[in-house]
PAMI-204652 format. One line per 8 residues: number of its first residue (from 1); for each residue y, x, z of N, C-alpha, C. Coordinates in steps of 0.001 Angstrom, whole numbers, plus 500000, padded with zeros to 6 digits. Atoms other than C-alpha are relative to their C-alpha. Layout:
BEGIN
NUM = Y,X,Z,Y,X,Z,Y,X,Z  ...;
***
This chain:
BEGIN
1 = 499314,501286,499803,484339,504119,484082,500142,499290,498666  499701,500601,501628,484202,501505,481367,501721,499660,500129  498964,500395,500047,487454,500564,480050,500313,498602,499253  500287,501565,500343,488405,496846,479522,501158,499639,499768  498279,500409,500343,491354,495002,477765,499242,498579,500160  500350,501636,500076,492051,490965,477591,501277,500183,499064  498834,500342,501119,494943,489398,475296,501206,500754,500406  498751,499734,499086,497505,490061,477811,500067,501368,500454;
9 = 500022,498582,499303,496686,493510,479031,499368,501111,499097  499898,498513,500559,497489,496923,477877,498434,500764,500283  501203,499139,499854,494692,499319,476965,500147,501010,501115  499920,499146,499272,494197,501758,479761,499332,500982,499191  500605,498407,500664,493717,505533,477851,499158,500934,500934  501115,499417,499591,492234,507298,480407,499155,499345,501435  500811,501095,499212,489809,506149,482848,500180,501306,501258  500307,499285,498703,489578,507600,486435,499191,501573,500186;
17 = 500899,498889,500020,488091,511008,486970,498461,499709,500972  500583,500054,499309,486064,509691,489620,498622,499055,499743  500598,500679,500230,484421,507081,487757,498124,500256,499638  501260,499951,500096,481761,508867,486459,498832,500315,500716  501215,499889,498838,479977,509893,489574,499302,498503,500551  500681,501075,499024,479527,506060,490316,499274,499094,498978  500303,501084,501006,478518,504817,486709,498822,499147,500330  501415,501016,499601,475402,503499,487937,499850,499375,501188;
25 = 499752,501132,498573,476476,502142,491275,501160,499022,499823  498489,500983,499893,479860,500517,490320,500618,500434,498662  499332,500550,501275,481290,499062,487250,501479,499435,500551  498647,499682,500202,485213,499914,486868,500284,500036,498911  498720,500377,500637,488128,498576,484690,500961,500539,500133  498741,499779,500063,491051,500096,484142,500986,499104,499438  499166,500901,500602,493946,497908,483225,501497,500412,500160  498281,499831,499879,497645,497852,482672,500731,498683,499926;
33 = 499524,502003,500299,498837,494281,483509,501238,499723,499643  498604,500725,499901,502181,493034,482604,500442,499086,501188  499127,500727,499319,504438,491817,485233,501544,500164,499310  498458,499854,499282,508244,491032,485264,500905,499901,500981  498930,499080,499071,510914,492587,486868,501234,499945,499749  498960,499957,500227,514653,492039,486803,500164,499420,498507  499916,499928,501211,513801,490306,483319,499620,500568,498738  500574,499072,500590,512365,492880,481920,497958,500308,500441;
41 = 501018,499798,500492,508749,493465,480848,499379,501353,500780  500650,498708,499554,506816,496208,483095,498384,499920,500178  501662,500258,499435,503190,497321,484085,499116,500706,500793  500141,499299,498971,501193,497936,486665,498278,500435,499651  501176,498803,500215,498127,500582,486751,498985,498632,500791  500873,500678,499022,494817,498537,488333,498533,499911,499425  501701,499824,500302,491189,499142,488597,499376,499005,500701  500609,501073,499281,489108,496352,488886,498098,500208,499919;
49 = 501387,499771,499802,485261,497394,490423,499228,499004,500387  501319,501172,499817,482256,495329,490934,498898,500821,500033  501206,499816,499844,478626,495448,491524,499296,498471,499370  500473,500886,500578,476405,493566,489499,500854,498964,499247  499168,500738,500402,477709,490343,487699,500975,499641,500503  498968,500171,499867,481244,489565,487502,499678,498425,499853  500152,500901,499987,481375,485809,488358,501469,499325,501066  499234,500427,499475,484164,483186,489187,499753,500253,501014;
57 = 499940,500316,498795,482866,482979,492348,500148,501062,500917  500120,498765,499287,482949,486704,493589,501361,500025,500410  498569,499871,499462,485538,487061,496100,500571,501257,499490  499637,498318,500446,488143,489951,494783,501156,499917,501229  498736,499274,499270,490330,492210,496964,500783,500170,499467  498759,499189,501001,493532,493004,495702,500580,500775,501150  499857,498591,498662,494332,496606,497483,501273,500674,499504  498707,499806,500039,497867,497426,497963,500326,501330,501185;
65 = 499071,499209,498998,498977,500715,499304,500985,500498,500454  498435,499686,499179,501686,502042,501637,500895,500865,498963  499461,499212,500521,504272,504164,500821,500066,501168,499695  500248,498504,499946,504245,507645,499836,498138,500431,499400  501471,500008,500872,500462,506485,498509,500160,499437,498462  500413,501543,500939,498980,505132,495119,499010,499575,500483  501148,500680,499798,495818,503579,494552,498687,501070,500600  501217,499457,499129,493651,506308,495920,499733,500040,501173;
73 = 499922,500680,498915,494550,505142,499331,498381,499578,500294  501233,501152,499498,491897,502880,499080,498129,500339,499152  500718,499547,500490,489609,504767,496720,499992,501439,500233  499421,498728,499981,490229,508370,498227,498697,500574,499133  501416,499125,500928,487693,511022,496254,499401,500799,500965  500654,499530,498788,486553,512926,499288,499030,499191,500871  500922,500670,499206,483484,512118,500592,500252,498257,499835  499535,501281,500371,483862,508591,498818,498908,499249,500982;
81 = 501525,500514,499241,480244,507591,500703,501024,499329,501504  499390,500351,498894,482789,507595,503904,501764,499558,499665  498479,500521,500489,486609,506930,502922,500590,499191,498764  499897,501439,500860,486269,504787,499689,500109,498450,500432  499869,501210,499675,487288,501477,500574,499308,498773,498958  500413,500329,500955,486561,500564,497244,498044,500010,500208  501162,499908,499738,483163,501736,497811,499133,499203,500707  500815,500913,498656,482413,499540,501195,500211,499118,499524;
89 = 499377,501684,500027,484229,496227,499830,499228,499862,499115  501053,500543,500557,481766,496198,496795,498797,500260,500290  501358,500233,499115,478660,497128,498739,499863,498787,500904  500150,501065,499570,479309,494023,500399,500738,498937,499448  499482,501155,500639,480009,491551,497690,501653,499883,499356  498704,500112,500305,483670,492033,496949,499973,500344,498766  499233,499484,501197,485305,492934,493679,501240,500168,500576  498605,499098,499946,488499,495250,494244,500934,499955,498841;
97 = 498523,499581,500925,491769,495101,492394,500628,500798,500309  499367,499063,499830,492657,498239,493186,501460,500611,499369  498667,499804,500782,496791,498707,492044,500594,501012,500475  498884,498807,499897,499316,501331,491655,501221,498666,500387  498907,501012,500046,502436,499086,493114,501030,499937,498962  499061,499316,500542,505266,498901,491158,500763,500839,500319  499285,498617,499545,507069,501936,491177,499182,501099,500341  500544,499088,499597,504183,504016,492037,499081,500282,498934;
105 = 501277,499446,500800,501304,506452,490589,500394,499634,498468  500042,500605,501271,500706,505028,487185,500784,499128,499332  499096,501349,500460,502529,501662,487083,501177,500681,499641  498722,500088,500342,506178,501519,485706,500726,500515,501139  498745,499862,498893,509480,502909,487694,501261,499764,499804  498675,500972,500203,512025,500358,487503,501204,501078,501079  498926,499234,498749,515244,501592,489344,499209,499635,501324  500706,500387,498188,514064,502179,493163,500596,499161,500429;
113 = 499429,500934,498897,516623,500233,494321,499881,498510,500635  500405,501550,500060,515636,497428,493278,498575,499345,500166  501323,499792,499402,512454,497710,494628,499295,499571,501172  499897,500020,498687,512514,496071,497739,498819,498996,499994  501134,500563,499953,509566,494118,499255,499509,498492,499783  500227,501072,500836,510531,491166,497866,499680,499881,498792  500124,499669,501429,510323,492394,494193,498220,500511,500123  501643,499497,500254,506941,493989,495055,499005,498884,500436;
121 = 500931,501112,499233,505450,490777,496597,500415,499122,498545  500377,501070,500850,506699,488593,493572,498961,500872,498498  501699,499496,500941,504516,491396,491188,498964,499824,500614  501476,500451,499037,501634,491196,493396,499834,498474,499346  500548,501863,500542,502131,487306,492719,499433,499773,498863  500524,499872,501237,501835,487917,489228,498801,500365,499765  501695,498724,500171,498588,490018,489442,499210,498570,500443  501531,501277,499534,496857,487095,491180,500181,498725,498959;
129 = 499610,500718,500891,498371,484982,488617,498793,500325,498858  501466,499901,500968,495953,486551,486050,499107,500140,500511  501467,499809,499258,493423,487143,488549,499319,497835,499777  500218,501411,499761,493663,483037,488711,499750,499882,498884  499718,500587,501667,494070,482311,484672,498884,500997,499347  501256,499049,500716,491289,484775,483857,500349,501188,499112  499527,498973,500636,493240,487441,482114,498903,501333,499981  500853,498880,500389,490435,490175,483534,498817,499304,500084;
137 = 501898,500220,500149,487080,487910,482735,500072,498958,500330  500147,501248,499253,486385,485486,485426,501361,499397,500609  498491,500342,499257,489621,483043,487143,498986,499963,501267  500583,499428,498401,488597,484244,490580,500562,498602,501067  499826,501464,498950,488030,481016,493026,500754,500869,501316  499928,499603,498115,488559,483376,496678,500758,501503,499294  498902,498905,499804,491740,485749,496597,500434,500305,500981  499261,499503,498525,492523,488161,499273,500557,501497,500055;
145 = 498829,499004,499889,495690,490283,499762,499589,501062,501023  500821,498797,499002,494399,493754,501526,501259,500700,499849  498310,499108,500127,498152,495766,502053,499539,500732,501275  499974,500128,498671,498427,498315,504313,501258,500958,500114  498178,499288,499630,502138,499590,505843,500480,499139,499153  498983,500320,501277,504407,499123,502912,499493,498788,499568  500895,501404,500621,501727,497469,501092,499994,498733,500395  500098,501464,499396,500939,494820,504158,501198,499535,500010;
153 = 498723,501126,499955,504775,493709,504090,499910,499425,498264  499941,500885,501537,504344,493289,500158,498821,498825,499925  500946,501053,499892,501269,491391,500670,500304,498598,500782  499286,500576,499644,502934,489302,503031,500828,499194,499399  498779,500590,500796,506014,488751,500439,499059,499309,499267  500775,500948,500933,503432,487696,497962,499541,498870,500456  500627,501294,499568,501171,485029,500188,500935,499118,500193  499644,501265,499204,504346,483369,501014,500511,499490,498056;
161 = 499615,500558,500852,504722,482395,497248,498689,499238,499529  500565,500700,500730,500954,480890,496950,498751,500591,498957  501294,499970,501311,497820,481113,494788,498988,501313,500726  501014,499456,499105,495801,483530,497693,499408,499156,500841  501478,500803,499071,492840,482120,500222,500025,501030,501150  499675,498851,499060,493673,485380,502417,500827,500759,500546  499576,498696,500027,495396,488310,503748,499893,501034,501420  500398,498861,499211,494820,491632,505738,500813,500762,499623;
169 = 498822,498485,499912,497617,494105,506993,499637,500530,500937  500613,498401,499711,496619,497348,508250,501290,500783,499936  499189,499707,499920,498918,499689,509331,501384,499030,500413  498828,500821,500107,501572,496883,510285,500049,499203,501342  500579,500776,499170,501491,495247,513686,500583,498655,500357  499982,501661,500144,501473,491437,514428,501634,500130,501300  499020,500370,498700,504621,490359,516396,500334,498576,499640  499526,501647,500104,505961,486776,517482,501392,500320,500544;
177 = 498777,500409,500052,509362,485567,517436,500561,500688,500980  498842,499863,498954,510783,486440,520988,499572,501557,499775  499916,499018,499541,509532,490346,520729,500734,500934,498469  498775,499124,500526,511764,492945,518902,498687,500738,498821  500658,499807,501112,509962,493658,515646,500474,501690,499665  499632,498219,500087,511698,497579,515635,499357,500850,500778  500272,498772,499015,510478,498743,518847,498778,500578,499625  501740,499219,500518,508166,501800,517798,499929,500035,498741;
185 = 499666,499806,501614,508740,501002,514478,500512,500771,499410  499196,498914,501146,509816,502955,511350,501438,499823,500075  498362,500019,500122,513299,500856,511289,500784,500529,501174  499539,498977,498801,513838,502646,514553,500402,501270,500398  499913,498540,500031,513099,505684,513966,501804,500678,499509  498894,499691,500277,515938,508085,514278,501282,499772,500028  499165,500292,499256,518363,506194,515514,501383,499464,498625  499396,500574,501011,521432,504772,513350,500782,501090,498743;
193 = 499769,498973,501330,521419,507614,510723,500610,499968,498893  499164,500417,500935,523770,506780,507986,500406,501336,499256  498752,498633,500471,524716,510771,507436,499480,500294,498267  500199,499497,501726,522705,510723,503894,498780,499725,499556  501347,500747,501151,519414,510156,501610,499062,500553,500764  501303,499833,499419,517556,512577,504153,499812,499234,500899  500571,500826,498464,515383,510346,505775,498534,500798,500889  501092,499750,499495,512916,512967,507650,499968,499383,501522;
201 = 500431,500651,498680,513583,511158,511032,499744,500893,501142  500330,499151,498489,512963,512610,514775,498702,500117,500040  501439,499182,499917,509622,514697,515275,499168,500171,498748  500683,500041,501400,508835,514149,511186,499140,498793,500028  500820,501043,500112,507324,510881,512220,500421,499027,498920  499487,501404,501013,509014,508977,509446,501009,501255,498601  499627,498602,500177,509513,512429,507188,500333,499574,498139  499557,499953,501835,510807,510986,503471,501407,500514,500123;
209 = 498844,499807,500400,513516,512445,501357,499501,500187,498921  499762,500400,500962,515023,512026,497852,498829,500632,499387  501247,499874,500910,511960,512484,495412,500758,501189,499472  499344,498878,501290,514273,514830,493022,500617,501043,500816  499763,498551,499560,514687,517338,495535,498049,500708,500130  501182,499540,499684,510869,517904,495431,499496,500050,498538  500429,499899,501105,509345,519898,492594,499492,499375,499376  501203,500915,500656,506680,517706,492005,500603,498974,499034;
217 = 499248,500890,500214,508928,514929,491056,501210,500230,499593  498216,499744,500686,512688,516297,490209,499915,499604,498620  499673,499461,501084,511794,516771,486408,499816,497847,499176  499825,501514,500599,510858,512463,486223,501603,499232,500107  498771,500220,500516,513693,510644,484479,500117,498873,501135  499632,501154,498560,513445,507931,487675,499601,499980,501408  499843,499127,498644,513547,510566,490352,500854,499289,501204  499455,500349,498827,516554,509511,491727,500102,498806,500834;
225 = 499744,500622,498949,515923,506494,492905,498831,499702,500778  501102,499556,499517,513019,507380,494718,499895,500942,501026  500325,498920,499211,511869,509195,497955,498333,500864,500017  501306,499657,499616,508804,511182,498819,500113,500591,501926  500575,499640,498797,506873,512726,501953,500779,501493,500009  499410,498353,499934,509028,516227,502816,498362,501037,500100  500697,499157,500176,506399,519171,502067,498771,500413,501501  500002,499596,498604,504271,519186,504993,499634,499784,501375;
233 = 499402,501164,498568,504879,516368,507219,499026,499051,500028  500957,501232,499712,501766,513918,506636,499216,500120,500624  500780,499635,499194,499477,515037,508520,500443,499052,501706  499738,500008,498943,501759,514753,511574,500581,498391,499912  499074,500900,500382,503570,511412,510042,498354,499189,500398  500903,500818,500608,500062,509833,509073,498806,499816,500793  500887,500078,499711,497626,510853,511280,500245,500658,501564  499755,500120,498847,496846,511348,514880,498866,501627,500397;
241 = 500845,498605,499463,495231,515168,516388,498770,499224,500493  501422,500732,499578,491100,514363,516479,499552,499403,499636  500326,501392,500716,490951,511549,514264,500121,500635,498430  500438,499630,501210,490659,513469,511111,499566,501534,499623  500641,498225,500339,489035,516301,509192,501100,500899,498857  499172,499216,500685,490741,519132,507524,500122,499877,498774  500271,500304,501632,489420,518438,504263,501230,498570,499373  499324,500928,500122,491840,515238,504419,501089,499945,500117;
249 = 498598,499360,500359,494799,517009,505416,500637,500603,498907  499563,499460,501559,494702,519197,502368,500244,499110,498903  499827,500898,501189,493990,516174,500167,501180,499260,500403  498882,501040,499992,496791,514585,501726,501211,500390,499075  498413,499374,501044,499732,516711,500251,499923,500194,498028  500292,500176,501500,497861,516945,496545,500053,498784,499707  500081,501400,500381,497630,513094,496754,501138,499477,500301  499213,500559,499608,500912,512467,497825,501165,499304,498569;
257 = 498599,500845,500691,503280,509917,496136,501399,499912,500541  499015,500645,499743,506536,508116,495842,500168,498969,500506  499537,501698,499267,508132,505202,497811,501636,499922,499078  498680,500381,500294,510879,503169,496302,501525,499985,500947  499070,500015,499131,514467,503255,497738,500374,498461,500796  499855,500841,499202,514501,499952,498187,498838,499550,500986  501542,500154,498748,511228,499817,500444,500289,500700,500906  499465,499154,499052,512641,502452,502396,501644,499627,500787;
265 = 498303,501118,499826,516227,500720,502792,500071,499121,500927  500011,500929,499550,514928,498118,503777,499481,499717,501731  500337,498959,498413,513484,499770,506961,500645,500569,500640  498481,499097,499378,516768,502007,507977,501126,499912,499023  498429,499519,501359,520040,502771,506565,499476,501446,499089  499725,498657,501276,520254,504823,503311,501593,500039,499728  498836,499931,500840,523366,506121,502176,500607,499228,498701  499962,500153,501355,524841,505147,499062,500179,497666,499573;
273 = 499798,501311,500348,524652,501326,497453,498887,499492,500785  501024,500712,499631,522973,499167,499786,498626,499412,499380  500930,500265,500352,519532,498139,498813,499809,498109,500049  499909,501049,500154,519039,494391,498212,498726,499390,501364  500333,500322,498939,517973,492524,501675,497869,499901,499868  501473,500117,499787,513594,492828,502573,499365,500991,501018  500682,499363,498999,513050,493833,505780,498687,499069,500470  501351,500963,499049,509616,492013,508364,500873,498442,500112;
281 = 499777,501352,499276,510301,488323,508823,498708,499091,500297  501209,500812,499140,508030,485777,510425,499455,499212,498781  500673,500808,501085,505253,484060,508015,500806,498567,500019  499764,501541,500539,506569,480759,506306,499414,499539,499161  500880,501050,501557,505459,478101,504088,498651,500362,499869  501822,499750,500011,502019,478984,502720,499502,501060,500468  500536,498344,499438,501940,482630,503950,499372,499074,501680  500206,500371,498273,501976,480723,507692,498429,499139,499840;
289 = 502011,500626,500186,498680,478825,506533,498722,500210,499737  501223,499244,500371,496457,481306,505638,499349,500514,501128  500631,498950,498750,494166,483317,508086,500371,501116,499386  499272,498424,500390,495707,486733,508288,499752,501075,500976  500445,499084,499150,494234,489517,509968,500633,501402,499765  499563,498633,500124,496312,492365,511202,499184,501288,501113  500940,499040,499024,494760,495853,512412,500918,500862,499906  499099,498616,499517,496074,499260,513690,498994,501072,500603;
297 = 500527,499007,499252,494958,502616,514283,500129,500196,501543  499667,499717,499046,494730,503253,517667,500801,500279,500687  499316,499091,500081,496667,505928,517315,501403,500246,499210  499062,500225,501277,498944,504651,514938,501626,500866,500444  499185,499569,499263,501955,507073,515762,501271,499766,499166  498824,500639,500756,504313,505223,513460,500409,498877,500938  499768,501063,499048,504060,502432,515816,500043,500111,501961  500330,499649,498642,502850,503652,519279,500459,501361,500313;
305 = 499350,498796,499325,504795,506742,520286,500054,500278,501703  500156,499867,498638,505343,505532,523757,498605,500605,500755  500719,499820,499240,502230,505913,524989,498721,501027,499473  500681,499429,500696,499816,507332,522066,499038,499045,499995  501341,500222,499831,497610,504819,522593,500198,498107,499841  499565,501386,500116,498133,500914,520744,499246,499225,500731  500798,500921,499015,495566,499622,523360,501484,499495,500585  498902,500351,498802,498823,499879,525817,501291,500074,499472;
313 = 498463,499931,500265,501846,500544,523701,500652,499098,499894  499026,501281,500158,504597,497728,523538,500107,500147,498331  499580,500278,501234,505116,499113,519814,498487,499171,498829  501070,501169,500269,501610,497039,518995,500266,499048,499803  499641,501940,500038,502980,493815,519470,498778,499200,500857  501498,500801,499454,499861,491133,519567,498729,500364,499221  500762,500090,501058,497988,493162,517035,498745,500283,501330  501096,500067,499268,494476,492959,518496,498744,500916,499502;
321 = 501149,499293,500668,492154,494521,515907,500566,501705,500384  499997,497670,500180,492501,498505,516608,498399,500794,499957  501437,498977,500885,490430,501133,514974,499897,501260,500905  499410,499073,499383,489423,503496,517018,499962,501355,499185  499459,498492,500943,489789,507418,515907,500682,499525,499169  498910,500038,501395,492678,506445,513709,501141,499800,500159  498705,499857,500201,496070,506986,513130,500341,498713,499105  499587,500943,501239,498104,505262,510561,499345,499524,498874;
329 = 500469,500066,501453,496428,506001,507536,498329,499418,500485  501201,500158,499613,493193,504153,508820,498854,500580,499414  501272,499760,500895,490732,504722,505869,499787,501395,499577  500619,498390,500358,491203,508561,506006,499892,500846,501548  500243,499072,498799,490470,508656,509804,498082,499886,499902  501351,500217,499779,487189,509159,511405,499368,499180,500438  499909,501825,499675,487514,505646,512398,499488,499354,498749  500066,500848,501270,486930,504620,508801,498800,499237,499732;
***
């Protein structure tokens, strides 16, 4: 992976492990962009790939993943030929901005609390901000927000502030005004739980708790305001029996991240100091003017419980695009 600075952006020290299997198919950037946050100066991890010349005019993705992911979401390393996202979007013309959100993987970890999906949609804004002003090369004419779960509500927060041509949420399903935006949903799950920080939820379908009770994570100095995936539970959280291979289960628990408290907050009750308001609301202003394409696993069993099956479930909404073989995590089913 080459590594690339501009005025504004931090050197990235090490480059991807993965990079070098593709040096001759795909040219990767590492970067460390500056955004702010509460006033303060932070930065977020982001690999920006291509094929052939980099040119204003090449549409770029900017790839935002859920919670409990980073950026390998969308670049997994297994069998990249089939589950790289990264991989398919520049085989057909794209350039990828592949990011760690704030608070996750690489990027900075501001307090979680303050983390909520409004704070992660006005960084996102920022990112397209230099994507626009040329900070990595070209000022990119055609910007499009790719989120999926977590991500697609931050992508969301971002379009409604401006300076995108797109957006695509995955994992997230479309609803209009008169239908109940919970039913089936995560903020559902579990019922009005208030007893404390564990949030593993009924059947492990919604299976976070506090980051700093989990080895992996206890010994970082901005543990606590942070959850993860309980030891275990993604498989059954993330994915649907049939729709994936084993090899993807294992990588799931080595690849597993953090979610902020306020991204999680903002979805159910947490204990403790309320989280600052960013739950789903209905597109406004410029977000409502874009074309916005939402999809769903089939199987998505974050959303469709009733029935197993988002062809027929009520917790679908009006989403229309469904994948089939796939659960939640679309791009690591066999749907992909």
């Amino acid at each position: 992976m080459a590594l690339g600075t501009a005025a504004t952006v931090a050197f990235a020290d090490d480059p991807s492990p993965r990079a070098t299997k593709h040096a001759q198919q795909l040219t990767c950037t590492a970067y460390r962009l500056p955004v702010q946050h509460q006033g303060a100066e932070h930065h977020l991890y982001a690999e920006l790939c291509h094929r052939g010349s980099l040119r204003s005019s090449t549409p770029v993705q900017v790839l935002l993943h859920g919670g409990g992911y980073d950026h390998r979401y969308w670049d997994w390393p297994y069998r990249p030929q089939t589950y790289s996202y990264v991989e398919y979007a520049t085989k057909h013309g794209f350039a990828t901005v592949n990011l760690d959100r704030l608070g996750y993987g690489a990027s900075d970890h501001p307090d979680g609390a303050t983390l909520d999906f409004d704070a992660g949609g006005d960084a996102v804004h920022q990112v397209v901000e230099h994507l626009r002003n040329g900070t990595l090369g070209p000022r990119f004419d055609t910007i499009v927000l790719n989120g999926h779960s977590m991500g697609g509500i931050v992508a969301e927060r971002a379009a409604e502030r401006g300076g995108v041509d797109a957006v695509i949420v995955s994992g997230i399903p479309l609803h209009t005004d008169d239908e109940d935006e919970g039913a089936g949903g995560p903020d559902d799950e579990g019922g009005d739980d208030e007893s404390g920080d564990d949030e593993s939820g009924d059947e492990g379908l919604f299976p976070f708790a506090p980051a700093a009770d989990d080895p992996r994570f206890a010994g970082q100095p901005w543990a606590e305001g942070y959850f993860t995936t309980v030891p275990g539970s993604r498989t059954q959280a993330f994915h649907y029996p049939g729709t994936y291979e084993s090899a993807i289960a294992r990588g799931e628990e080595s690849a597993k991240d953090t979610l902020a408290r306020g991204e999680l907050c903002a979805l159910r009750p947490c204990s403790g100091p309320p989280a600052a308001a960013g739950n789903r609301r209905q597109p406004s202003g410029k977000q409502a003017e874009l074309p916005v394409l939402h999809v769903l696993g089939r199987h998505d069993m974050m959303f469709c419980r009733t029935t197993t099956d988002c062809a027929t479930d009520p917790g679908a909404g009006q989403t229309k695009h469904l994948i089939p073989d796939a659960g939640h995590s679309i791009n690591l089913s066999r749907g992909a």
